[in-house]
N, C-alpha and C positions, 0 to 999 in steps of 0.2 A: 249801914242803913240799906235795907234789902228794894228791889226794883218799887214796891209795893208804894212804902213809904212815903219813895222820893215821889212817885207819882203825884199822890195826892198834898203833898210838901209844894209840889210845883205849883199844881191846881190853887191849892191857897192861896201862893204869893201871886198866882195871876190875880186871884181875884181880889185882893188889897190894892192893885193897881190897877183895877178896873173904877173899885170904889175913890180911891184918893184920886184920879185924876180929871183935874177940871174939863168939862167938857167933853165927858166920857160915856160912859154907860157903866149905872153903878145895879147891883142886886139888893132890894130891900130886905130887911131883916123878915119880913110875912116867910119867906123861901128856908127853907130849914139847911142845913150843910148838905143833906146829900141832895136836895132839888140845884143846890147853889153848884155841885158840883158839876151836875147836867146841866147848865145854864153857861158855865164854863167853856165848856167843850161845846157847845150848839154857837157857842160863839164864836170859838175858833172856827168852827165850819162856816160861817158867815163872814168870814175874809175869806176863806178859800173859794166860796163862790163869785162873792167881789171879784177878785183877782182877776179868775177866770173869765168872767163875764166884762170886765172889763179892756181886758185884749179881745174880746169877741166883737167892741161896739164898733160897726162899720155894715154901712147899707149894702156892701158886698156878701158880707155874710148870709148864710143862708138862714143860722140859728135865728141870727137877727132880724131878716126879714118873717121869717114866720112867725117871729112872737111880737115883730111890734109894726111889722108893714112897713109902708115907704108912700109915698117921701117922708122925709122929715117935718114933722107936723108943727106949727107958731107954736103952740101951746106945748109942746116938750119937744124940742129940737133933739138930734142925735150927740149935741155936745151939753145940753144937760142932763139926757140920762148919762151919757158919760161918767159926767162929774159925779154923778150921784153912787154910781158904783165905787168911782175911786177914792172917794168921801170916807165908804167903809173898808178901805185896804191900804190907802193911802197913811201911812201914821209916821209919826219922828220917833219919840220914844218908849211909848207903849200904844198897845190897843185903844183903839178907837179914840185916843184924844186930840184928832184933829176933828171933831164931830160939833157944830157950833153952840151946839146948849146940852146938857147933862140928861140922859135917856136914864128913869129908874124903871127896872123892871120889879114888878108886886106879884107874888106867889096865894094872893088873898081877894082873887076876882069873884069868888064864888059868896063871901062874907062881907063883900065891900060894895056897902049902899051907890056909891061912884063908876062901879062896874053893873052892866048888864049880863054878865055869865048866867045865872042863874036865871035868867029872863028868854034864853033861847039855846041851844044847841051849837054856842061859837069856845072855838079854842082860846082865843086869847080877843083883846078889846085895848083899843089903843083912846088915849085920852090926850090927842094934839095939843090944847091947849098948855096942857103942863108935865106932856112929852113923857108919860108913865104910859107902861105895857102892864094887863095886866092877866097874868097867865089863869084861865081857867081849869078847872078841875078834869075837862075832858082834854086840853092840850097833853097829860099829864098819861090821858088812855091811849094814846099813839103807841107803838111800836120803839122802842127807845133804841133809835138807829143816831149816828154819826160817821161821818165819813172814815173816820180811823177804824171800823167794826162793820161796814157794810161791804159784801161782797161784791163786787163791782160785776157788771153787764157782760154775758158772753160775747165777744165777737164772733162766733161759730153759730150763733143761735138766731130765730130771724128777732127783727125787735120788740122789745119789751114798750110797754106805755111807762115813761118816768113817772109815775103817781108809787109804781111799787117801789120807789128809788128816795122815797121823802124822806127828810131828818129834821132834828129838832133844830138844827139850822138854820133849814130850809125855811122852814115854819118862822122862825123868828128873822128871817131876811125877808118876810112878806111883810112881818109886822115893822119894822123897823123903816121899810121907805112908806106906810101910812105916814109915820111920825117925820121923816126928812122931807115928807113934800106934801102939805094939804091936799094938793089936787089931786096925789093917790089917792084912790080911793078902790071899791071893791062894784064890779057893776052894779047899775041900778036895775030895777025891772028883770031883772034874769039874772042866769047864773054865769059867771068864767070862772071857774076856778078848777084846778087840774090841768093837765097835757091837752085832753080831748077840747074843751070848753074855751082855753086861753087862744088856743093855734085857730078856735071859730069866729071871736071876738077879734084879733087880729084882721082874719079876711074881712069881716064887717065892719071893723072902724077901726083904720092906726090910731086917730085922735083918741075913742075910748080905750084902746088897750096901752098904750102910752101913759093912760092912767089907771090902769088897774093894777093893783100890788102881786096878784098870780101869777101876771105874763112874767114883771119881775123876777119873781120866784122861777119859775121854771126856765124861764131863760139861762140865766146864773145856775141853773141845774144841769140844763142841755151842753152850757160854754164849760162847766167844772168837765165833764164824763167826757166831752173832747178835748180836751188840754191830756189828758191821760190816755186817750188814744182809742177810745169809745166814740166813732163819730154817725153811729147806724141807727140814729132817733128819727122814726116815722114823724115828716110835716105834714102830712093827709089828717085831717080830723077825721077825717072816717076811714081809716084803718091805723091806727096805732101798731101796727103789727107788722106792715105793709114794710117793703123799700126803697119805696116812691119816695125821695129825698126831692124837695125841692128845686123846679128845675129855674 
């Protein structure tokens, strides 16, 4: 059997152990095999971010103060975003089945009376109640990046804004703590979403960006690219470019 095979031989068996296990995160049959196969992989990416971002949680941290301020807020202390990251990294014998209720993800946002896709210009639409993602047609128009296939950040070069660093991971680790914690949510009344947007919502409110699922995201984005030795991410919302690292 040639590298090809076993590849997507593997991708399979992952994803039958995504589906059978309780308490997991399964793929609906709406997703065809090759969307199932990118749903795969953007999942694996979404432990690597966990991981990551999970050794990063500490109010000494810099990544972690710029994306979620200090002190530690009632309403999301520093030991339950914790938890929350190691929720998705933490596992005994496959992926994600220490996860406490069964996350299906639906490939039919755009045809599904139950989804708003086709009501606004969103990637994907989480339905809390009964813990379905349900992936839109424009999630689909992204740039079909993974961390196994994306070129990682010069350190020679000045900084890059992480928004040009997104993956289907990335995307599906914002969706995924809507679903782990009701009180994510996406701000009201304006926008945080991105490097520039999340890092401004931070200075204005730990308590709101403590609950917004993009700090999340880019946080676990910023903590991946330094675990790998990438640590030159502008915390200035107004210079993304800058060196002005958090003092």
């Amino acid at each position: 059997m040639g590298p090809a095979p076993m590849f997507f031989l593997v991708l399979s068996l992952f994803h039958l152990v995504i589906q059978c296990s309780a308490g997991a995160i399964q793929i609906d049959g709406t997703c065809d095999s090759g969307r199932q196969r990118l749903i795969d992989l953007a999942l694996g990416d979404v432990q690597r971010y966990a991981r990551a971002a999970s050794g990063a949680v500490d109010p000494n941290n810099k990544w972690y103060k710029a994306w979620f301020g200090g002190p530690s807020s009632p309403s999301m202390r520093d030991s339950d975003i914790l938890n929350l990251f190691n929720t998705l990294w933490v596992t005994t014998n496959y992926p994600f089945d220490g996860l406490p209720f069964t996350v299906t993800i639906r490939c039919d946002g755009d045809d599904n009376p139950a989804s708003v896709c086709g009501t606004r210009t969103t990637k994907a639409q989480v339905i809390y109640q009964t813990h379905t993602i349900f992936l839109c047609d424009i999630f689909w128009r992204e740039p079909t990046r993974f961390l196994i296939n994306l070129a990682p950040p010069s350190i020679y070069k000045p900084p890059e804004s992480l928004d040009h660093f997104v993956t289907y991971g990335q995307l599906l680790l914002h969706e995924l703590f809507h679903i782990m914690d009701p009180y994510i949510r996406d701000k009201k009344g304006g926008q945080a979403y991105g490097h520039e947007y999340t890092l401004r919502y931070a200075l204005e409110s730990a308590n709101g960006a403590r609950q917004n699922a993009d700090n999340y995201a880019f946080f676990a984005s910023a903590a991946y690219w330094a675990s790998r030795g990438y640590r030159n991410w502008s915390t200035n919302p107004n210079c993304l470019t800058c060196r002005d690292e958090l003092r």
